[in-house]
NUDODO-386701 format. One record per atom (N, C-alpha, C, O): residue in three letters; x, y, z. Coordinates in steps of 0.02 Angstrom, whole numbers, plus 50000, padded with zeros to 5 digits. Each point is the difference from the previous one (the first is absolute). Example, Ala and Ser with C-alpha at 12.3 -4.5 7.8 and 13.67 -1.06 7.14 Angstrom:
ala506604971650390/ala499555005950000/ala500455006050000/ala500524999950033/ser499305005449931/ser500425005950003/ser499615005550037/ser500255005550008/
***
This chain:
unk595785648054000/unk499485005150004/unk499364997050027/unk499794994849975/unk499915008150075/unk499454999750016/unk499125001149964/unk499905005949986/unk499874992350008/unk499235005449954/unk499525001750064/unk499914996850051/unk499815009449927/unk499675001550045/unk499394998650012/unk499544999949958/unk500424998750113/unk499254997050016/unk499555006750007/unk500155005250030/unk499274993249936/unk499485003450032/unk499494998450058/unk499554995950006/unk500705009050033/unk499754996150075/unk499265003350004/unk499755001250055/unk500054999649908/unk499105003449988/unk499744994849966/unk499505002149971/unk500574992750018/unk499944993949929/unk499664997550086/unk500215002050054/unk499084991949926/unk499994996150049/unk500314995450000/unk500605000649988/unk499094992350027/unk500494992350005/unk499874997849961/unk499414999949981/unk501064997549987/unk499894995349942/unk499344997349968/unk499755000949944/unk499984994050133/unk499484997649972/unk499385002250012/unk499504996750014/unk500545008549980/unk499335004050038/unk499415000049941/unk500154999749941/unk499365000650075/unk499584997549936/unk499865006649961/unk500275005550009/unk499264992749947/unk499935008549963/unk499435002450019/unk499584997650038/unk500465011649906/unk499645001250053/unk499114998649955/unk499874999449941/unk499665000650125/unk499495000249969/unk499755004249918/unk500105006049994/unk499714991549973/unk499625002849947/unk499475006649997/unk499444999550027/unk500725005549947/unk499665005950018/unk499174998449965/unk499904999049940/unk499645001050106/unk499365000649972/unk499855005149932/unk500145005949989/unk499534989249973/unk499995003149925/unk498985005750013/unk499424998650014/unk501005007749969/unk499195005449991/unk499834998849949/unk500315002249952/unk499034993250039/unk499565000049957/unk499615004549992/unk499595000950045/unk500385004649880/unk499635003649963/unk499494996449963/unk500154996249954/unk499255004950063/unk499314996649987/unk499795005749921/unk499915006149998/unk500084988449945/unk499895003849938/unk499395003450010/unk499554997950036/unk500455007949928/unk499455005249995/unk499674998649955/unk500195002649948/unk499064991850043/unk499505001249960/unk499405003949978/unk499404998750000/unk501115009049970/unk499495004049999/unk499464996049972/unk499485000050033/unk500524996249905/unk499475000349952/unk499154996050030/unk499435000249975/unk500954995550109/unk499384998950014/unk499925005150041/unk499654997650045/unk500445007849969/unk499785007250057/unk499385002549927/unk499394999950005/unk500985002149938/unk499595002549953/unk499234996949995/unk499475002850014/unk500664990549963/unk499374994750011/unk499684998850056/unk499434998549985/unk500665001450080/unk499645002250050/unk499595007449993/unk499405000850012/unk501025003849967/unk499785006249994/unk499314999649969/unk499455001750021/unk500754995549917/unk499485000549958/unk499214996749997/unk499475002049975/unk500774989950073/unk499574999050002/unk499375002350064/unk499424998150008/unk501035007250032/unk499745001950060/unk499315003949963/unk499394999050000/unk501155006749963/unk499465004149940/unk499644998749966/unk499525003849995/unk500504990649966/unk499364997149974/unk499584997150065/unk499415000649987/unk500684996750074/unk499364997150032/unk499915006950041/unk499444999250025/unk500695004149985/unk499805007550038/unk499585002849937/unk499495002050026/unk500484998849921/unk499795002149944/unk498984995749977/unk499445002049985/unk500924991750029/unk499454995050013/unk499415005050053/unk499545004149995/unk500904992050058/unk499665004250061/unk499485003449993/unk499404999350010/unk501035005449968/unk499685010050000/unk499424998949933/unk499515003650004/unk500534991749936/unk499474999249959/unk499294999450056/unk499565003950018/unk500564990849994/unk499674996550023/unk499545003550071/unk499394999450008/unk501085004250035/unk499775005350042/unk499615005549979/unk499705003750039/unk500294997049897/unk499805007749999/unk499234996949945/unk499615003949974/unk500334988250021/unk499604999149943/unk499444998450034/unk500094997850057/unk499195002849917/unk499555000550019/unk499584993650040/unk499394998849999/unk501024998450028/unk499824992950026/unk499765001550080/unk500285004450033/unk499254992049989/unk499484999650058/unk500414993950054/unk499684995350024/unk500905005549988/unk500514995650035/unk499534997350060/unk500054993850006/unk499575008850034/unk499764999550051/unk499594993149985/unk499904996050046/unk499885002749889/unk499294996049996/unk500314993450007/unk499674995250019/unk501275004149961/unk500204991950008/unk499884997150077/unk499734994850016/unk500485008950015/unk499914996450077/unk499265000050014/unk499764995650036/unk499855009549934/unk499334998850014/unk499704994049966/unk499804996750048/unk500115001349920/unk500024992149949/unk500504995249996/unk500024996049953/unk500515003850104/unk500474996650000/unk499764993950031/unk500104994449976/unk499605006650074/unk499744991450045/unk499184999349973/unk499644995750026/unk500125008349924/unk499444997849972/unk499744992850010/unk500424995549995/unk498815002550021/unk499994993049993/unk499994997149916/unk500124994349981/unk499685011649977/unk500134995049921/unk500715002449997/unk500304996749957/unk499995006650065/unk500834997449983/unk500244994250040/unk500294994849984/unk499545007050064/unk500224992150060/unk499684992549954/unk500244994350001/unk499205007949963/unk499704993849973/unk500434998949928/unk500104994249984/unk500085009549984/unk500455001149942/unk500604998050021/unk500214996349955/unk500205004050090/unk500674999150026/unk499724990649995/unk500044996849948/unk499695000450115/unk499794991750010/unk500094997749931/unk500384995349986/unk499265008249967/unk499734994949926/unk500615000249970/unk500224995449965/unk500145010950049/unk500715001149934/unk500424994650034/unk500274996649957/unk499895001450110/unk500214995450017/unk499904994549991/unk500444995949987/unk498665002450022/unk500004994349977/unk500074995949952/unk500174994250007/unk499665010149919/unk499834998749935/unk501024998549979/unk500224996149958/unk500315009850100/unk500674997549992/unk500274992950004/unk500384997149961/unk499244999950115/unk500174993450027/unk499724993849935/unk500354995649975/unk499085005750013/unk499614996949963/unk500454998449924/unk500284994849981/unk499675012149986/unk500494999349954/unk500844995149992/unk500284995649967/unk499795009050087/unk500864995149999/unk499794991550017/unk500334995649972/unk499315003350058/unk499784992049997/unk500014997849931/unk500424996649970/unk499155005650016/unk500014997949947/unk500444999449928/unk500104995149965/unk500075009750031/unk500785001149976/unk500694999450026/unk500475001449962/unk499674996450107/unk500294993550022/unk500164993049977/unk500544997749983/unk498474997550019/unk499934996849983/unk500034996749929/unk500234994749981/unk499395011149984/unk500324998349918/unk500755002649999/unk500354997449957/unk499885006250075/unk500955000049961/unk500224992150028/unk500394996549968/unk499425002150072/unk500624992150024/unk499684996449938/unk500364996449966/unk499055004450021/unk499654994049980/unk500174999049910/unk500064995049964/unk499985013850022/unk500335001849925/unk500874996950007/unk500324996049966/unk499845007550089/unk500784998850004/unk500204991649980/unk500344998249952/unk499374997850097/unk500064992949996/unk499804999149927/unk500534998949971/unk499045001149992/unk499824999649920/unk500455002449956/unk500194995949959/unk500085010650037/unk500545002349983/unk500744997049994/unk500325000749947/unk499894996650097/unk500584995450020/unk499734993549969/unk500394997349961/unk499054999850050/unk499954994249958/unk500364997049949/unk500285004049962/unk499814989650025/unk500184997749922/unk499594999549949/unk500115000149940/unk499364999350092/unk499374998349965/unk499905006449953/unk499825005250026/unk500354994349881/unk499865006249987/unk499295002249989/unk499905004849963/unk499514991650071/unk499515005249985/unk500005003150052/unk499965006149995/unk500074991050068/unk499975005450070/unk500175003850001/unk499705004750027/unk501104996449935/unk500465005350018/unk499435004049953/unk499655004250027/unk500284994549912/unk499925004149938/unk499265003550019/unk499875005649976/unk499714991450062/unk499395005050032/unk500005004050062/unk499645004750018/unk500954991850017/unk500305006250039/unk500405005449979/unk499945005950018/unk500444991949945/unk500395007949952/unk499595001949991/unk499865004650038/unk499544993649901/unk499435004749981/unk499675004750063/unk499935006149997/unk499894989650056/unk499545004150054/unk500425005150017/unk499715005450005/unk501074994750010/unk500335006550033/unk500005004149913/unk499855005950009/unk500234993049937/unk500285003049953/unk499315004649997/unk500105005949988/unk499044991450024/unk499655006149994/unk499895003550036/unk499775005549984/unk500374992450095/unk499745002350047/unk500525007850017/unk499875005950009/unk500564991249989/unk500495005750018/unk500295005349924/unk500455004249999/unk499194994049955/unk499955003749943/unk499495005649961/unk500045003649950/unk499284994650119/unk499505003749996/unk499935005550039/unk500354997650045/unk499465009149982/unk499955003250055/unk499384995650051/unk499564996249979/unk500575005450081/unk499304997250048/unk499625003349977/unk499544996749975/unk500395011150017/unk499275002249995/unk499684997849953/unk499404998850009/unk500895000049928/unk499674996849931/unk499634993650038/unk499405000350011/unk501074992550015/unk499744995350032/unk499494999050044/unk499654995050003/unk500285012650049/unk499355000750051/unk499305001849929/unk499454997350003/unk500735007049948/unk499525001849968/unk499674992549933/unk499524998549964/unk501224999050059/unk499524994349949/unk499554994250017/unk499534997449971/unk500845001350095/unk499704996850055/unk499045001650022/unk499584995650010/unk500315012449992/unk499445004050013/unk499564997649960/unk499494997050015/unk500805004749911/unk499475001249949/unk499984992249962/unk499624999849952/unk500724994350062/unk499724994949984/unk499184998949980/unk499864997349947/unk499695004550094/unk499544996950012/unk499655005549922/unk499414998849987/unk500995007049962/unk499574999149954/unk500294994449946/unk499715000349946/unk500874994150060/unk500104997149983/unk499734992549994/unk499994996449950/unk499735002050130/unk499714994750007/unk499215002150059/unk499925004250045/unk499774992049934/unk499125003750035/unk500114993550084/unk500045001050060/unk499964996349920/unk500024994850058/unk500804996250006/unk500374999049951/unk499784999350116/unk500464994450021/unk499584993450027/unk499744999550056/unk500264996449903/unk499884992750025/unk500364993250049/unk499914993950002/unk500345008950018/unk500394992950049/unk499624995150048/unk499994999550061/unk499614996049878/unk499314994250030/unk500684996750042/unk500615000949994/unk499104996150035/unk499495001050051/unk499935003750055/unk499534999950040/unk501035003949959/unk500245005050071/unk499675009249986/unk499825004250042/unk500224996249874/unk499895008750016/unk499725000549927/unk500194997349948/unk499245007650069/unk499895002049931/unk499475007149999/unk499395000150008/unk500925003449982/unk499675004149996/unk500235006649942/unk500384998249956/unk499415009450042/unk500295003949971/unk500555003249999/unk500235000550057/unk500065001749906/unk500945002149985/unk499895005150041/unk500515001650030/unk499095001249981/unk499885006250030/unk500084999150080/unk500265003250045/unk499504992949951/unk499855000150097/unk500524995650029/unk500194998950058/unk500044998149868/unk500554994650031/unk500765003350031/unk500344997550045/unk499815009549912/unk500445000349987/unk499985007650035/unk499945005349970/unk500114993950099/unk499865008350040/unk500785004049998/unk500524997449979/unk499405009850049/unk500435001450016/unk500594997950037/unk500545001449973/unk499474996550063/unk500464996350044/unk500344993849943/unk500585000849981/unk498984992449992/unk500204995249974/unk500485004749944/unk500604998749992/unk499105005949978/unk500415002849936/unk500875003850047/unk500555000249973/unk499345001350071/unk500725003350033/unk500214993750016/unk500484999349961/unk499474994850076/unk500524994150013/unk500014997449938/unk500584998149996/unk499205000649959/unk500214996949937/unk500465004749975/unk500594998650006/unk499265006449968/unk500495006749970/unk500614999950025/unk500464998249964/unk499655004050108/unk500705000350030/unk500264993450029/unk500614999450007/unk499024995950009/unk500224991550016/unk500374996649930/unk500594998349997/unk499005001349957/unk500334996249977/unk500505005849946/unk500324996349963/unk499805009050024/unk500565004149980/unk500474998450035/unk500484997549970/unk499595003150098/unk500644999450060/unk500034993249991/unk500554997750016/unk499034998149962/unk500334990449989/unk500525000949951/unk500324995049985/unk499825010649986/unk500504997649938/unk500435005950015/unk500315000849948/unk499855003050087/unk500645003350022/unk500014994750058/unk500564997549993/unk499074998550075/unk500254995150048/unk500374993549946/unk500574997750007/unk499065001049953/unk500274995149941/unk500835001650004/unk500354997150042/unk499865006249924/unk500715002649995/unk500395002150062/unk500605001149996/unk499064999350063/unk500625003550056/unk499874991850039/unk500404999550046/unk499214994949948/unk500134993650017/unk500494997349945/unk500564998250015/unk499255001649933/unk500534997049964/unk500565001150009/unk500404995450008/unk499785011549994/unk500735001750028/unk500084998550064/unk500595001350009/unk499244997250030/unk500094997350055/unk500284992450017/unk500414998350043/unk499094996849895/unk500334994850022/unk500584998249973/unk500414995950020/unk499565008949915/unk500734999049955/unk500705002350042/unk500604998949987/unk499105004450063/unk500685002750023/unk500314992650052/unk500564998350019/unk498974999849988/unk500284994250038/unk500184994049963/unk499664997449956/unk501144999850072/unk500554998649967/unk499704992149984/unk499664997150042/unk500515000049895/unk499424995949974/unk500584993250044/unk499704994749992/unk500835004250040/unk500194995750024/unk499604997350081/unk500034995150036/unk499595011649961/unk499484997450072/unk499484994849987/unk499784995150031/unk500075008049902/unk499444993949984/unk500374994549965/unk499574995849986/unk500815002950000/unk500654993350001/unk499954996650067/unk499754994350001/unk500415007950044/unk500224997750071/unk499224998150022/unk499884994750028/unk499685009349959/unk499314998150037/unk499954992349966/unk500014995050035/unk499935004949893/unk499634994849957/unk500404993050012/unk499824994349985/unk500885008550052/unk500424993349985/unk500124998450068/unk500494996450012/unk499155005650038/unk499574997850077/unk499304998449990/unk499584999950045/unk500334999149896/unk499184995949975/unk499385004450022/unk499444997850012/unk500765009049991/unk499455007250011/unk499444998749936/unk500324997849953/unk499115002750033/unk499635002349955/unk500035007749971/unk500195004950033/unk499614995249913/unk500125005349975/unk499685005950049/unk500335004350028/unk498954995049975/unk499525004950044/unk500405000950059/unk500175005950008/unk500084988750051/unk500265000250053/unk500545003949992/unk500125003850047/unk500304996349900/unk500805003049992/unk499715007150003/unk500145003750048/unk499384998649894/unk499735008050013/unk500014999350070/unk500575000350024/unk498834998650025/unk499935001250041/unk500335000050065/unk499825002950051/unk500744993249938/unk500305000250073/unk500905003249966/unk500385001750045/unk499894998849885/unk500485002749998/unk499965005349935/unk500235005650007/unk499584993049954/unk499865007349959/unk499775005650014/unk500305005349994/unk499084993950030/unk499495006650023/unk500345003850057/unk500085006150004/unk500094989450035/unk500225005150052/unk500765004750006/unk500115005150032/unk500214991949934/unk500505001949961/unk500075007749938/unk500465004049989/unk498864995249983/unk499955004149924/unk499465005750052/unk499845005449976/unk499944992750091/unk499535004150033/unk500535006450014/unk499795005650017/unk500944992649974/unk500405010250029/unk499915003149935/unk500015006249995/unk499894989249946/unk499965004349943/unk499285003149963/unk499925004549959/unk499694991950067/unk499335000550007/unk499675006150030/unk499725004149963/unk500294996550084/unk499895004750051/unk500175005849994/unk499565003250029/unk500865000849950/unk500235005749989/unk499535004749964/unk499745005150023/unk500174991149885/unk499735003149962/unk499054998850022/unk499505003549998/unk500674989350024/unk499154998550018/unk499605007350065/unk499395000750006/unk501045002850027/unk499925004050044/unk499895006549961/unk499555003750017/unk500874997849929/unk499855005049967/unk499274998249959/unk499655004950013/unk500044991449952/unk499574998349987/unk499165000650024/unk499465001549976/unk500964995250110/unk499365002250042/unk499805008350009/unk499435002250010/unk501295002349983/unk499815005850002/unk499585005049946/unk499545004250002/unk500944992449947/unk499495003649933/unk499394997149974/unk499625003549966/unk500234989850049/unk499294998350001/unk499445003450066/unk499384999649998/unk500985003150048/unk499565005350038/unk499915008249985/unk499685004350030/unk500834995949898/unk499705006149974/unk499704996449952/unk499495003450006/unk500344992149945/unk499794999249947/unk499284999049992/unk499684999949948/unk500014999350137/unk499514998750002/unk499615006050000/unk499414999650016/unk500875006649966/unk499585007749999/unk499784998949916/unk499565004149986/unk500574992449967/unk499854999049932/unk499174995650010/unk499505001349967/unk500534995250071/unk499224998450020/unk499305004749991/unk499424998649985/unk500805005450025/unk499585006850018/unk499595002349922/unk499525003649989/unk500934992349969/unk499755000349916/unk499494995150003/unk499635001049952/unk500154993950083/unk499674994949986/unk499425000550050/unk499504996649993/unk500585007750059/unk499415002350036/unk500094993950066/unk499624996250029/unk500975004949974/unk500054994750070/unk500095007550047/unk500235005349978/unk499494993150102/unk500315006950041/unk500564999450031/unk500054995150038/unk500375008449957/unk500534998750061/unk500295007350015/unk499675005249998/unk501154993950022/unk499905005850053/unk500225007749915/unk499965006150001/unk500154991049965/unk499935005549907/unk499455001650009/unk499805005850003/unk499734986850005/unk499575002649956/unk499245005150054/unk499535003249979/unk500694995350089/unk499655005850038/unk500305005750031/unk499695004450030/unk500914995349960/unk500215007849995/unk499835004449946/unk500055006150007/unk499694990549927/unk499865003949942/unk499375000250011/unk499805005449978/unk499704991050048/unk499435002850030/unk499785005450030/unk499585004449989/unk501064993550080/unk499745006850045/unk500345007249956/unk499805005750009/unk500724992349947/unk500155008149991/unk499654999749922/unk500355000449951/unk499124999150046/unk499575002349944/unk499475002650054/unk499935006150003/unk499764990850033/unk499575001650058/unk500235005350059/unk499505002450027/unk500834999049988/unk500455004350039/unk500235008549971/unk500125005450029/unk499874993149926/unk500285003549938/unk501055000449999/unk500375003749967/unk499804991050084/unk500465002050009/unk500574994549955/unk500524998450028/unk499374999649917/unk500354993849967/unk500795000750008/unk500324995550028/unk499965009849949/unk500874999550002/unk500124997850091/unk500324995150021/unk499325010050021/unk500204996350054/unk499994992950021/unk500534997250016/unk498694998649984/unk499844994250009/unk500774996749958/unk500314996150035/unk499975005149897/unk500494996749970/unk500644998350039/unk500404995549989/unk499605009150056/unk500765002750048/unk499784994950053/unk500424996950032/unk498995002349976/unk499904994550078/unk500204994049969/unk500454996250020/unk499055002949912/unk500134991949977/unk500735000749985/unk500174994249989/unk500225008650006/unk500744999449977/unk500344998750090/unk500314995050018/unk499575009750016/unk500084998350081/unk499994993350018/unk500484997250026/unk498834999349955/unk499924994550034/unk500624994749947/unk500454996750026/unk499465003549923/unk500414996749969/unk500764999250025/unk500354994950005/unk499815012750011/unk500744997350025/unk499954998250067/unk500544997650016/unk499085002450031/unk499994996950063/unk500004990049996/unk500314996050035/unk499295003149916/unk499884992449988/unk500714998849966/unk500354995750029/unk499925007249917/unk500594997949962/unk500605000450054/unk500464996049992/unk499575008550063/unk500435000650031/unk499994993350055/unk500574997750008/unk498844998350035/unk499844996650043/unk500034992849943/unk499994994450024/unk500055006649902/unk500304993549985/unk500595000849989/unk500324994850006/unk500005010249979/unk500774999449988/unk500204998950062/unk500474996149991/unk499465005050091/unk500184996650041/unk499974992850023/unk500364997550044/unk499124999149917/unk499784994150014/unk500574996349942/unk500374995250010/unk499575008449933/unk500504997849944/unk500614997550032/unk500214994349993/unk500105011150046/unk500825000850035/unk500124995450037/unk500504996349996/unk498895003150062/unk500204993050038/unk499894993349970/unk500304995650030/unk499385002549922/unk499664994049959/unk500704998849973/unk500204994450017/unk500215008949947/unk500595000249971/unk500714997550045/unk500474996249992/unk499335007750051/unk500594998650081/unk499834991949995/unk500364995449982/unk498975004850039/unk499984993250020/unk500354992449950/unk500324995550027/unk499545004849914/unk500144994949921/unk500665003750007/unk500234997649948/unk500425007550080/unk500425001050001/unk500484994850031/unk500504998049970/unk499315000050094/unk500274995350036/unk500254993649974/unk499634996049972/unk501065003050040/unk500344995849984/unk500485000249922/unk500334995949967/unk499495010750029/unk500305002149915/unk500525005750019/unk500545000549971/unk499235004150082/unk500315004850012/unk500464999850077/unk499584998250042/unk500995002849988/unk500374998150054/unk499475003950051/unk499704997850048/unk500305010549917/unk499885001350060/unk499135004149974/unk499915002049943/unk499704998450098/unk499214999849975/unk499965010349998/unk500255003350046/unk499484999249906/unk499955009549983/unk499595001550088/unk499444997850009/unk500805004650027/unk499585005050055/unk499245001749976/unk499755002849951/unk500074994750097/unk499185003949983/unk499945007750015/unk500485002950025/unk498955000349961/unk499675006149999/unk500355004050059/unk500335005250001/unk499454990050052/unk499924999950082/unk500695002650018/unk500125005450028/unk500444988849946/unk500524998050006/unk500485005649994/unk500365002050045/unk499585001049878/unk500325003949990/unk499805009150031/unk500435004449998/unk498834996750029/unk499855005050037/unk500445000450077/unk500245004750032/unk499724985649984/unk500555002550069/unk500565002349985/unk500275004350035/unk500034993049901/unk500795000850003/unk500305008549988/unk500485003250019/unk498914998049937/unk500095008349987/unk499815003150041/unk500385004850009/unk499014995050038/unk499585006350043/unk500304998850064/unk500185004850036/unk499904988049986/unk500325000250086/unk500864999150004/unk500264999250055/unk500025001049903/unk500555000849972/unk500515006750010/unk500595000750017/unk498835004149964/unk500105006949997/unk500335002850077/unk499754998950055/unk500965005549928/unk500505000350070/unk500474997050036/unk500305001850051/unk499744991849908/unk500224993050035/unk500734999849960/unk499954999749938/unk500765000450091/unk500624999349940/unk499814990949993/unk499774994750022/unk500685010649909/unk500084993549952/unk500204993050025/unk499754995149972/unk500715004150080/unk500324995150035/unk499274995750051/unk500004994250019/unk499695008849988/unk499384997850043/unk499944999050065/unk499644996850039/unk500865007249961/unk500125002450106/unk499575006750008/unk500025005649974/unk499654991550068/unk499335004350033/unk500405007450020/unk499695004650026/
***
């Protein structure tokens, strides 16, 4: 007996057949459609408050390039730069004390972060102020002597207040910094006959600088709002002459909306400075370095029309 061939069958070794492309059904998340919804309605809701409320909108751009706001903007900056120096300088300087063996160093550096960052600033700017009904004169023969009063101006009371507060949150984001670096580096430095100071400086620091930098950037930002608390101590800046002109103006809630304006323009022009400062102490940790601002506007905006494959 024969069996029958099926002569519709191909050849033997004929390969198989391709795999049918699988239709992917993309899950339906209503529940973020709802939450979009909602939050559309609450800021349309905002909005329409705000539209229909009795505010003089026109007067921000009219007082927007003001010269005492332009002069308020300089000082809030400066009194920023000023500050973080200084609270820079005392965190390495707490940090290094801190880490010490020596237990009194450590033990008056714990103390300095344990009050500093346990008190509010404004209490600290106000205690700072009113010293002088505490003490009538400062004597420092042979260099200074004069009254608590005159010694101790507006300005000196805002860099002391927010300088040395930010020395004891910089205190702690240095410390963590150098701790993060792996204590066999400073093995290898010391046992190539490095000095201690030299080992910081040419392999610790720069090292504990990716961990450093991050929070130290956030820092610089909120010490450029913190400096509107000044304005209690009768220093001027850009708080404390927008509350001028809108007592004088009669227009105060508005003048509030500019100083809030300018604020996010500066917070925004350091969070860019933040991003690349970060890129940069990135290098050599990360393979490949985050796209800048720039970077990622080409890839999305001139992009647009182009298939995926990248044939024109």
């Amino acid at each position: 007996m024969t069996a029958d061939i099926d002569k519709t069958a191909g050849p033997l070794n004929s390969p198989p057949a391709p795999p049918q492309p699988i239709k992917a059904i993309p899950v339906r998340h209503y529940g973020r459609y709802v939450t979009a919804l909602v939050a559309l309605a609450v800021l349309a809701a905002i909005v329409y408050a705000f539209s229909q409320g009795r505010i003089n909108w026109q007067a921000v751009p009219d007082y927007f390039f003001d010269h005492r706001i332009m002069t308020g903007v300089g000082k809030t900056l400066m009194l920023t730069v000023l500050s973080m120096l200084i609270g820079i300088a005392g965190g390495i300087v707490l940090a290094v004390m801190r880490l010490s063996k020596n237990p009194v160093t450590s033990g008056i550096a714990w103390f300095y972060i344990w009050f500093f960052r346990g008190t509010p600033v404004l209490v600290q700017l106000f205690l700072w102020f009113n010293l002088g009904l505490v003490f009538e004169y400062i004597d420092l023969m042979p260099i200074y002597k004069d009254y608590w009063s005159n010694f101790m101006t507006p300005l000196l009371t805002a860099l002391l207040g927010l300088g040395l507060n930010e020395a004891a949150y910089m205190a702690e984001i240095c410390r963590a910094g150098l701790l993060a670096v792996d204590e066999g580096q400073t093995e290898a430095a010391h046992a190539l006959g490095m000095s201690h100071g030299k080992t910081l400086r040419r392999i610790i620091i720069p090292q504990a600088m990716r961990v450093i930098v991050p929070p130290t950037g956030n820092e610089v930002i909120n010490m450029l709002k913190t400096t509107s608390l000044v304005a209690a101590v009768q220093y001027p800046e850009l708080f404390r002459y927008a509350q001028d002109i809108g007592q004088v103006s009669g227009a105060p809630v508005e003048m509030y909306f500019l100083a809030a304006a300018w604020y996010l323009i500066l917070t925004s022009v350091l969070s860019v400075g933040q991003y690349y400062l970060e890129r940069y102490y990135a290098r050599g940790s990360s393979r490949q370095l985050p796209p800048t601002p720039w970077q990622k506007v080409k890839a999305n905006v001139f992009s647009v029309g182009r298939p995926k494959g990248g044939m024109a």
